[in-house]
TIDRENMI-700858 format. One record per atom (N, C-alpha, C, O, CB): y, z, x; residue number from 1. Coordinates in nm, 2 decimals. Atoms other than C-alpha are relative to their C-alpha. Glycine has a CB too. Example, Ala and Ser with C-alpha at 12.3 -4.5 7.8 and 13.67 -1.06 7.14 Angstrom:
<rs>
> py, pz, px, k
> -0.12, 0.00, 0.09, 1
> -0.45, 0.78, 1.23, 1
> 0.12, 0.00, 0.09, 1
> 0.12, 0.07, 0.19, 1
> 0.00, 0.12, -0.10, 1
> -0.11, 0.00, -0.09, 2
> -0.11, 0.71, 1.37, 2
> 0.11, 0.08, -0.08, 2
> 0.22, 0.09, -0.03, 2
> 0.05, -0.14, 0.04, 2
</rs>
This chain:
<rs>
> py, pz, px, k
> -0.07, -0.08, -0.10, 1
> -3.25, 7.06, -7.23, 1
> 0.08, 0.12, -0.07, 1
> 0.10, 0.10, -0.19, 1
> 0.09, -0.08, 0.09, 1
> -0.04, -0.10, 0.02, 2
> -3.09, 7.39, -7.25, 2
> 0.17, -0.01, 0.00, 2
> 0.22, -0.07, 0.09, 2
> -0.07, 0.07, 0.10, 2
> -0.14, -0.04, 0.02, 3
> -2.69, 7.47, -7.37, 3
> 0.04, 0.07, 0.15, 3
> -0.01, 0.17, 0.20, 3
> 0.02, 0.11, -0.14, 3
> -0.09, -0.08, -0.10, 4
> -2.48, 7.57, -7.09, 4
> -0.01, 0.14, 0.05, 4
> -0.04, 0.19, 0.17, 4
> 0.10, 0.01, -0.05, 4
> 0.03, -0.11, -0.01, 5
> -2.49, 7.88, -7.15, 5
> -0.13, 0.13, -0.01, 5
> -0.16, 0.25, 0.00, 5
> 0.08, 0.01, -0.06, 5
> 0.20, -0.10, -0.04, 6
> -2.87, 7.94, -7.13, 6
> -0.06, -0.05, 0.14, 6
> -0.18, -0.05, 0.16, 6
> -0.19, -0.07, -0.16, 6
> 0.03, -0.03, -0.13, 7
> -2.87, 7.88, -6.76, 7
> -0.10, 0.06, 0.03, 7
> -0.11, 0.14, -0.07, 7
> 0.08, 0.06, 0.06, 7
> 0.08, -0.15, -0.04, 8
> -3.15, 8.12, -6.62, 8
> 0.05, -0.07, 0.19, 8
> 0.04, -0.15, 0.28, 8
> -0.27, 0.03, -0.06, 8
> -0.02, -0.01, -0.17, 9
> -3.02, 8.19, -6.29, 9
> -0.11, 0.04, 0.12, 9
> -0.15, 0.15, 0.15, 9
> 0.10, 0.10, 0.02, 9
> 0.14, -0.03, -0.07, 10
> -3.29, 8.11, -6.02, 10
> 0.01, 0.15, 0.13, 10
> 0.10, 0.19, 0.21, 10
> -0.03, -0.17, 0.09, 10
> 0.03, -0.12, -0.13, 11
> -3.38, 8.40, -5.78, 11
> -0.01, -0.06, 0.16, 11
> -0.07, -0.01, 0.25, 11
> -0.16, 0.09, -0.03, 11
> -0.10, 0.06, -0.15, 12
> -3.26, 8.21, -5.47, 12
> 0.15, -0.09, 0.02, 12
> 0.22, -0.12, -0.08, 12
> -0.09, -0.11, 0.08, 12
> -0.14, 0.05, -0.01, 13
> -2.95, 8.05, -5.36, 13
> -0.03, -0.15, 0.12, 13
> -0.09, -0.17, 0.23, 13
> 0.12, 0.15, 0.08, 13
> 0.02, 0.17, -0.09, 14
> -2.91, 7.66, -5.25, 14
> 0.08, 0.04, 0.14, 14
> 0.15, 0.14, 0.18, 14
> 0.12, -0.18, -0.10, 14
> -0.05, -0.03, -0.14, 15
> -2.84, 7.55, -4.89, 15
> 0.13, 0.04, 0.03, 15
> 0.15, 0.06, 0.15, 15
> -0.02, -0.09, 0.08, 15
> -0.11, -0.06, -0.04, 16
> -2.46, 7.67, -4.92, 16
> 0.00, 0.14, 0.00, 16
> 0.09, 0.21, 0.04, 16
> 0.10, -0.05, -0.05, 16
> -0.03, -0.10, 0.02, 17
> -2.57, 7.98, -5.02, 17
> 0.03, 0.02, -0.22, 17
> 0.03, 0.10, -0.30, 17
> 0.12, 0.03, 0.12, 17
> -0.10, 0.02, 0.15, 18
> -2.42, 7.87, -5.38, 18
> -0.11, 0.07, -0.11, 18
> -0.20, 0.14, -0.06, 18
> 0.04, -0.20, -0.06, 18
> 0.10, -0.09, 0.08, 19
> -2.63, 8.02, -5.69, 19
> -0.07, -0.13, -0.04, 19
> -0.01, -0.24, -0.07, 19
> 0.06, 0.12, -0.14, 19
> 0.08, 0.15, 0.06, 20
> -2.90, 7.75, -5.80, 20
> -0.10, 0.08, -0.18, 20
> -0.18, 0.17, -0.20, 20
> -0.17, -0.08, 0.17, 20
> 0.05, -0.02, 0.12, 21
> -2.98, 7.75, -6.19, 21
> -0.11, -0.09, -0.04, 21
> -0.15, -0.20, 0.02, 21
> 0.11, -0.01, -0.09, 21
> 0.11, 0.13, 0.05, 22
> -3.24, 7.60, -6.39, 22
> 0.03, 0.00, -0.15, 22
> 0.07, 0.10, -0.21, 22
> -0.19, 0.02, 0.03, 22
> 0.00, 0.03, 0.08, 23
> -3.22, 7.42, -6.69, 23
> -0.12, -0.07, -0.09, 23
> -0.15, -0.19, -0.08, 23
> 0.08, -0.03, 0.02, 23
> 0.12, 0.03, 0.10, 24
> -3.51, 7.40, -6.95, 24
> -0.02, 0.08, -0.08, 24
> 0.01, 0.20, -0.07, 24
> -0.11, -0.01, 0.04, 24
> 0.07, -0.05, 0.15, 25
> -3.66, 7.47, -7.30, 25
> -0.13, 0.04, 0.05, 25
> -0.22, 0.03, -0.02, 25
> -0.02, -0.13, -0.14, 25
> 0.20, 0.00, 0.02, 26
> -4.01, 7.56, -7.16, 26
> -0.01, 0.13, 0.12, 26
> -0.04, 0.13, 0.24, 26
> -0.13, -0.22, 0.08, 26
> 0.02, -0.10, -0.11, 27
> -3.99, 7.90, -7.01, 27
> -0.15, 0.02, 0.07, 27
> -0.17, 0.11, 0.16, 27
> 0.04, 0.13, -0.07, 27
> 0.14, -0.05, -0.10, 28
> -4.41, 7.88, -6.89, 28
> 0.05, -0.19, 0.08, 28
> -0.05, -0.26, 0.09, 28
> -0.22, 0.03, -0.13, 28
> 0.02, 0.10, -0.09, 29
> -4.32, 7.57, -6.70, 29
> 0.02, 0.03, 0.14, 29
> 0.05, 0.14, 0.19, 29
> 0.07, -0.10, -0.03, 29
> 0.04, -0.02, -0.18, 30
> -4.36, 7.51, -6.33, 30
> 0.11, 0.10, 0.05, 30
> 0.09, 0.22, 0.08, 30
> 0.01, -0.16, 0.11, 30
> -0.16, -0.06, -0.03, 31
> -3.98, 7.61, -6.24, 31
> -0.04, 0.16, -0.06, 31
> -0.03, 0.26, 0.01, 31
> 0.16, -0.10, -0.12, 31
> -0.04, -0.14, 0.11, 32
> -4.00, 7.91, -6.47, 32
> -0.08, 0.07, 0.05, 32
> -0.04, 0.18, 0.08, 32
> -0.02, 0.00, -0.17, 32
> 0.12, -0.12, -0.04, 33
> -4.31, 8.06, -6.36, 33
> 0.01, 0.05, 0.17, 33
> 0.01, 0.17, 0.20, 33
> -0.18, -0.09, -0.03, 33
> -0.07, 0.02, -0.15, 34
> -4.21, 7.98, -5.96, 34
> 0.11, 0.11, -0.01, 34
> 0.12, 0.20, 0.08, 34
> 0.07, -0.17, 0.03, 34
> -0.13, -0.06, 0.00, 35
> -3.89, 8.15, -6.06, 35
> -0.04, 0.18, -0.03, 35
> 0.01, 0.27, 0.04, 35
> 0.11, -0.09, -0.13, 35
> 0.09, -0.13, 0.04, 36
> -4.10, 8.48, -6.24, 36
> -0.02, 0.02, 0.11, 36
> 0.06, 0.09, 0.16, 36
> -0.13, 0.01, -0.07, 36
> 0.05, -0.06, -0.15, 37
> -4.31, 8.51, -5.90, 37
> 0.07, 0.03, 0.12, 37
> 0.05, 0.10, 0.22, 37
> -0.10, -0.09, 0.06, 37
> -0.09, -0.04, -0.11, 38
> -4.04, 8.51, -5.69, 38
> 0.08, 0.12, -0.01, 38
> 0.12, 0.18, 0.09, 38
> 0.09, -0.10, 0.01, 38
> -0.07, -0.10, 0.09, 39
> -3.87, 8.78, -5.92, 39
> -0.07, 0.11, 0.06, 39
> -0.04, 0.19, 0.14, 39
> -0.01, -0.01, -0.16, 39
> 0.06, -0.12, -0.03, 40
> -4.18, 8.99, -5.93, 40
> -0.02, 0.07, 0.18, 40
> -0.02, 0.19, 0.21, 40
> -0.14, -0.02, -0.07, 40
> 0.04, -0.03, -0.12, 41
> -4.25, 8.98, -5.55, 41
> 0.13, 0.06, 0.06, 41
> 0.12, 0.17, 0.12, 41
> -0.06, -0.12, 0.08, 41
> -0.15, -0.09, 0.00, 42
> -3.84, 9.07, -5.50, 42
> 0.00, 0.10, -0.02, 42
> 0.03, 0.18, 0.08, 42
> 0.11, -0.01, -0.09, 42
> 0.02, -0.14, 0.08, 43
> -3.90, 9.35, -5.69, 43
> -0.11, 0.13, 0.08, 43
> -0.09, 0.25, 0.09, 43
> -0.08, -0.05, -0.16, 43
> 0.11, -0.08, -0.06, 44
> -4.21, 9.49, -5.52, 44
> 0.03, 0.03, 0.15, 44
> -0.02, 0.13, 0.20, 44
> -0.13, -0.08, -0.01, 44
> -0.03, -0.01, -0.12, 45
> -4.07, 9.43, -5.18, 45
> 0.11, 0.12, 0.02, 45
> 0.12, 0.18, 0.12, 45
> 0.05, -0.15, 0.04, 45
> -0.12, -0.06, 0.03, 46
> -3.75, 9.63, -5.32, 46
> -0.08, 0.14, 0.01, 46
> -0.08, 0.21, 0.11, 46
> 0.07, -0.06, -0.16, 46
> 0.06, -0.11, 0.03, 47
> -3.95, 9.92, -5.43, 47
> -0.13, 0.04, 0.17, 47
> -0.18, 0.16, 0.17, 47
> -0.07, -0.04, -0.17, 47
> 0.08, -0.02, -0.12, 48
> -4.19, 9.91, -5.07, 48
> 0.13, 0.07, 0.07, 48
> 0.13, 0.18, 0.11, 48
> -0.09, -0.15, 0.08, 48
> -0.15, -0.01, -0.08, 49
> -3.82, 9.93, -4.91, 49
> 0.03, 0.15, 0.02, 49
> 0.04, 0.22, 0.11, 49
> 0.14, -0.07, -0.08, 49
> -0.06, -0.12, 0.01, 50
> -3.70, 10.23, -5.12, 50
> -0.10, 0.10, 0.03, 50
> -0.05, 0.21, 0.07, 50
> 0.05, 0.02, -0.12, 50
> 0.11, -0.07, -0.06, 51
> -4.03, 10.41, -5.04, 51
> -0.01, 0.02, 0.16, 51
> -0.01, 0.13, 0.21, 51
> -0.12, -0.07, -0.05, 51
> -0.05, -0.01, -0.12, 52
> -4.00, 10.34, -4.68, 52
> 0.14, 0.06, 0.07, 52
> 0.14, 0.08, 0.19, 52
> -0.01, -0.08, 0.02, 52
> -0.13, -0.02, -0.04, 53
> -3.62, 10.42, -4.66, 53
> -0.01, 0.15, -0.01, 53
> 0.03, 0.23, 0.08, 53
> 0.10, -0.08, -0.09, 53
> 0.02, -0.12, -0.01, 54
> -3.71, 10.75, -4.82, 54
> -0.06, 0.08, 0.12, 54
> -0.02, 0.18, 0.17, 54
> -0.06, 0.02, -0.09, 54
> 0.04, -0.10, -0.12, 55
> -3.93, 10.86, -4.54, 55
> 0.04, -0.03, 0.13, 55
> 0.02, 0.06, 0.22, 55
> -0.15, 0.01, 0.01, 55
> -0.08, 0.03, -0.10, 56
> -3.74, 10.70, -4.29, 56
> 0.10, 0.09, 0.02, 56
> 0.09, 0.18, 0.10, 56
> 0.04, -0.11, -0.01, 56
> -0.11, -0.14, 0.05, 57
> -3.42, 10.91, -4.41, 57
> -0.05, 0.17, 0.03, 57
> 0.03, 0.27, 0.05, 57
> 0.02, -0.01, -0.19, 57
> 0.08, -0.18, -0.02, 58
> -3.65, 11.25, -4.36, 58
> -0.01, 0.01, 0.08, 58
> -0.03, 0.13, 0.10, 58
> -0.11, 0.07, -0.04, 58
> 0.08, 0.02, -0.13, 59
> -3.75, 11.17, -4.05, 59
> 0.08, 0.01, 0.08, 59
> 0.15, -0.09, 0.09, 59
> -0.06, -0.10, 0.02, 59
> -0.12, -0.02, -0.06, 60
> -3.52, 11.32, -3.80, 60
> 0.02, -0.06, 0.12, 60
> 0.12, -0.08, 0.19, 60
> 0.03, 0.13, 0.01, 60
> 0.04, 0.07, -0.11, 61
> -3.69, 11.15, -3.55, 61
> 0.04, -0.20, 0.03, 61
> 0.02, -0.27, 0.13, 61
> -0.16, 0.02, -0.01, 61
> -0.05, 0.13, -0.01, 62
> -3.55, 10.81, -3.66, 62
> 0.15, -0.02, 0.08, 62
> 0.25, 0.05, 0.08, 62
> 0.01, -0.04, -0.16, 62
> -0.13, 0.01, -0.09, 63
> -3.30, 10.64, -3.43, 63
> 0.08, -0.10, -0.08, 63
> 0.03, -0.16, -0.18, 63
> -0.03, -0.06, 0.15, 63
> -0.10, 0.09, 0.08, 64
> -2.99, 10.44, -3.56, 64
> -0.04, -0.17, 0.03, 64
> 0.02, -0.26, -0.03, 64
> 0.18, 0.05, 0.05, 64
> 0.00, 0.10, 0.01, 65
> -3.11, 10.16, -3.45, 65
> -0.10, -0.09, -0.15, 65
> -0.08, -0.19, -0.22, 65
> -0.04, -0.01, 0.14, 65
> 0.08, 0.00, 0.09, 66
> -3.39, 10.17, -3.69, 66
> 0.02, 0.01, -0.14, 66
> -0.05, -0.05, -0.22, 66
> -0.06, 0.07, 0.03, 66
> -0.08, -0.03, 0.12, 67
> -3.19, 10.29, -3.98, 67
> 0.12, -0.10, 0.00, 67
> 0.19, -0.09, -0.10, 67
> 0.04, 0.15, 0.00, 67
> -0.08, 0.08, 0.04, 68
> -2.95, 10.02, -3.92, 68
> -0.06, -0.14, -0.06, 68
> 0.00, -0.20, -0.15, 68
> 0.09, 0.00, 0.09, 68
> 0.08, 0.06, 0.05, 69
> -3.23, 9.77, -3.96, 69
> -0.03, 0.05, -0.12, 69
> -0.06, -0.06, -0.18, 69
> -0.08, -0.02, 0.06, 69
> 0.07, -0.04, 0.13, 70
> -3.36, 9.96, -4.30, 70
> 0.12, -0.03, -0.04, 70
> 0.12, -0.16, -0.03, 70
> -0.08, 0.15, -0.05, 70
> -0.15, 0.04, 0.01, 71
> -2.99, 9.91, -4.38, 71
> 0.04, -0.12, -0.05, 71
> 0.08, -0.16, -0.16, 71
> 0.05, 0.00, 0.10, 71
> -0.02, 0.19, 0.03, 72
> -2.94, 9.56, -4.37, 72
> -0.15, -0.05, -0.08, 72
> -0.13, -0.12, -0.18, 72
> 0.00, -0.10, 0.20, 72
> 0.10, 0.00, 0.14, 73
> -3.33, 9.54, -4.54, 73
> 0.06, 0.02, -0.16, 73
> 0.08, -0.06, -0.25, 73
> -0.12, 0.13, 0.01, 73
> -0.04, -0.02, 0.15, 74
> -3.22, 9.71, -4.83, 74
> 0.12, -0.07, -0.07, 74
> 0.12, -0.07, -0.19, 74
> 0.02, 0.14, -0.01, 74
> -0.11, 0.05, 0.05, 75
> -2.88, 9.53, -4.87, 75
> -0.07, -0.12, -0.04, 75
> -0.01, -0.17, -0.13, 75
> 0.12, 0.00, 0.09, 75
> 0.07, 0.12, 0.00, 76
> -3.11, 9.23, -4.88, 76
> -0.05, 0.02, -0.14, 76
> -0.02, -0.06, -0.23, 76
> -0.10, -0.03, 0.13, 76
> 0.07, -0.05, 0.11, 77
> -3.32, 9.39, -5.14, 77
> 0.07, -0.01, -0.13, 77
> 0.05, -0.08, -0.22, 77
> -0.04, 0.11, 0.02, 77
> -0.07, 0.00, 0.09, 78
> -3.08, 9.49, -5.34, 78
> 0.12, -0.07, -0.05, 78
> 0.20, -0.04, -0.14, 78
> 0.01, 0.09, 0.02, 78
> -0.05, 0.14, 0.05, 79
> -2.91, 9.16, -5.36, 79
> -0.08, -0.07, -0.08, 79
> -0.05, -0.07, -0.20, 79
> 0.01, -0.09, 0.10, 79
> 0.15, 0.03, 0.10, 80
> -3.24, 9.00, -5.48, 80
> -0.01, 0.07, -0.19, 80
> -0.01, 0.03, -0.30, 80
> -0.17, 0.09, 0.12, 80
> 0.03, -0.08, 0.10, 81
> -3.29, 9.28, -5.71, 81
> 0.11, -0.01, -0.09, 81
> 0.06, -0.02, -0.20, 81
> -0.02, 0.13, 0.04, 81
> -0.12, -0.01, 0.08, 82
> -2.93, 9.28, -5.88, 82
> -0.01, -0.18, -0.04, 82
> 0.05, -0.21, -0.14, 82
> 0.16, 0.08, 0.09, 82
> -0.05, 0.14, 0.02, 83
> -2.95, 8.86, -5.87, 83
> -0.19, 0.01, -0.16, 83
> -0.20, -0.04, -0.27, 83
> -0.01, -0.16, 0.23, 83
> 0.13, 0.00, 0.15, 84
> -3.32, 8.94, -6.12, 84
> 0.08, 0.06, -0.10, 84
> 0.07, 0.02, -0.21, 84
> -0.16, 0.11, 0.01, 84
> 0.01, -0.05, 0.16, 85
> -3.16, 9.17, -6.35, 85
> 0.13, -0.10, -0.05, 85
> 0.11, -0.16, -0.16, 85
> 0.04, 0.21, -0.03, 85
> -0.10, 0.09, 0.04, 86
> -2.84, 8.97, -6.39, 86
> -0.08, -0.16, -0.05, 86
> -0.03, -0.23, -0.13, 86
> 0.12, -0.02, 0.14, 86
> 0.03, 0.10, 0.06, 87
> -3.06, 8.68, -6.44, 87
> -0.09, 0.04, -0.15, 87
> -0.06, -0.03, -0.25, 87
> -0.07, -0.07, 0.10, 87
> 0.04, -0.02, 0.06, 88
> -3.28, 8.85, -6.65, 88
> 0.08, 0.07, -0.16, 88
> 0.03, 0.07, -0.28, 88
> -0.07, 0.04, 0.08, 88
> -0.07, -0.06, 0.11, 89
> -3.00, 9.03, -6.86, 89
> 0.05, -0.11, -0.08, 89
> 0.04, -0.11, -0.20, 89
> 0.11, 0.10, 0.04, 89
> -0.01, 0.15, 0.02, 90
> -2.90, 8.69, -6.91, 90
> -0.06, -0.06, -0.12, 90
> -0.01, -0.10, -0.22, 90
> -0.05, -0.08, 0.11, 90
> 0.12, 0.07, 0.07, 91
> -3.23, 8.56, -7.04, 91
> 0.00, 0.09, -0.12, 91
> -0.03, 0.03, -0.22, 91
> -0.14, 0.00, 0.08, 91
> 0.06, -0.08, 0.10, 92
> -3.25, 8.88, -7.26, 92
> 0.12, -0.06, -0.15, 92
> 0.10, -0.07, -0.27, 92
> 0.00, 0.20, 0.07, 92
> -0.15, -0.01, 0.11, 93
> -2.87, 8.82, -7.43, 93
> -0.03, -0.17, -0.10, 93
> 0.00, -0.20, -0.22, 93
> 0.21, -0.02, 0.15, 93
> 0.01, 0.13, 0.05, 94
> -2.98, 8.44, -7.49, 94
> -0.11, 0.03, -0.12, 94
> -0.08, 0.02, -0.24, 94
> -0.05, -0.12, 0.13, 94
> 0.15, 0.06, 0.09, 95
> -3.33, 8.45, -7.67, 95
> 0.02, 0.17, -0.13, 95
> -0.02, 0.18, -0.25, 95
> -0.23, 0.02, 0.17, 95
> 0.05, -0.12, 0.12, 96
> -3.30, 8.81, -7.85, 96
> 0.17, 0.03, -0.11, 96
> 0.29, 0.04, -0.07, 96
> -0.06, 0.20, 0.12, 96
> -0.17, -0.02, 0.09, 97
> -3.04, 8.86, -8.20, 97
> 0.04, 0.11, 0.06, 97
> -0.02, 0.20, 0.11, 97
> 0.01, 0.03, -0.19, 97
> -0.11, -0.14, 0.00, 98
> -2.77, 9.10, -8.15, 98
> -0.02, 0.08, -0.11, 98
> -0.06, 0.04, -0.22, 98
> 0.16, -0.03, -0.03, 98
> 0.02, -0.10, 0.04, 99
> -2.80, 9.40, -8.27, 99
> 0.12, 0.09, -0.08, 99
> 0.15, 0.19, -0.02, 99
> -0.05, 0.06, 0.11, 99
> -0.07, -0.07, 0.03, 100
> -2.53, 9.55, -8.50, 100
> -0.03, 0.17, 0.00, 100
> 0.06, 0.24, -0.05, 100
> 0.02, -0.06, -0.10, 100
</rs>
């Protein structure tokens, strides 16, 4: 098993909401790879969002109701998205030397 401090923090949150970690030496295992696909699809969903938000935003024809829904999307997104790189910056600080 993994030190403490090599957590990788999973890309969802248990039923309180709380942050759920995983602990293992075997980054291609089940968990790990589960935890990748969930990442990448975050990510892609994130980037469909900001592509849509953009032409939504131009669109003078959009009503607030509509833009308060893209709104609350993207806060969603960009939860997801900030909970990957924090995990991922994570992962990077653990496995790679420091750099003087």
């Amino acid at each position: 098993m993994t030190a403490q401090d090599e957590l990788r923090l999973l890309p969802w949150s248990g039923p309180d909401g709380n942050p759920c970690y995983l602990s293992t030496d075997d980054r291609d295992g089940y968990m790990s790879r589960l935890a990748d696909n969930i990442e990448a699809v975050q990510i892609g969903t994130a980037a469909e969002l900001l592509e849509r938000a953009s032409e939504t935003l131009d669109d003078q024809e959009t009503g607030l109701e509509e833009k308060q829904r893209l709104a609350k999307e993207l806060a969603g997104a960009l939860r997801d998205v900030l909970r990957v790189a924090i995990s991922r910056g994570h992962l990077l600080a653990v496995s790679e030397p420091r750099r003087i």
